[in-house]
N, C-alpha and C positions, 0 to 999 in steps of 0.2 A: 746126652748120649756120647757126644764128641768125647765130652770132657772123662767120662767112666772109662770108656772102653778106648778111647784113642784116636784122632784123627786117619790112620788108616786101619784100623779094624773094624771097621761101619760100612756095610754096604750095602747095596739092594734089597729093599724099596728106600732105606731111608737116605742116602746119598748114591749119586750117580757122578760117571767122570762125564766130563760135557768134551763131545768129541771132538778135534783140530787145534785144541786149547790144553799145551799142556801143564799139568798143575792146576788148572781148571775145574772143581766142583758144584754140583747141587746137591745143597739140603729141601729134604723135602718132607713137607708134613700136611696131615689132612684137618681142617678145620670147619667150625659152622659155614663160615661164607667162601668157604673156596678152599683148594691145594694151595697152598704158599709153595714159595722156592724163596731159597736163600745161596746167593752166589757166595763161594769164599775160597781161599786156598790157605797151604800150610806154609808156616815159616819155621827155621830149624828145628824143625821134626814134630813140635806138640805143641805150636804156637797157631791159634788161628784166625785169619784173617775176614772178616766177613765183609761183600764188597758189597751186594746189591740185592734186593727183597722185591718181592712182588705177589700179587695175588695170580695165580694163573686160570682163565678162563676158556683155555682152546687146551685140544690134543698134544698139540706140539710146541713146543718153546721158542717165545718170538724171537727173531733172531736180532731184535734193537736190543732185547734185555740181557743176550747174551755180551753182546756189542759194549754195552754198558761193565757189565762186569768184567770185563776184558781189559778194556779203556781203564779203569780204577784197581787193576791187579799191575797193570804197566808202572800207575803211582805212584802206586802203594811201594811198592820193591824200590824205585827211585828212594823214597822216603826210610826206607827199613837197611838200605844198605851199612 
């Protein structure tokens, strides 16, 4: 769906911004054993990055998995400059 339509023309329910973070998203998809989330961000404009995957099992989004994908978007950009 990224890849058809575009890294910014995808929104709610199937990506969210993750808030204090920016550049910052979630993919998000429903599955047999759970919601997945897939952390990632874009790089000049239609390149995308995917940082960190999880199954999620609570309400809210733990705030290690954000932590995590945050941590490897800092990287990632190190690496992509």
């Amino acid at each position: 769906m990224l890849l058809t339509y575009g890294p910014h023309n995808v929104r709610e329910p199937y990506v969210k911004p993750i808030k204090g973070y920016k550049k910052l998203f979630e993919l998000r998809a429903k599955g047999k054993s759970g919601i997945a989330r897939v952390f990632y961000f874009t790089f000049k404009e239609r390149k995308i990055i995917l940082l960190h995957g999880f199954v999620k099992k609570t309400d809210k989004t733990p705030a290690r998995e954000i932590e995590t994908a945050a941590k490897r978007m800092k990287e990632a950009m190190v690496w992509l400059r």
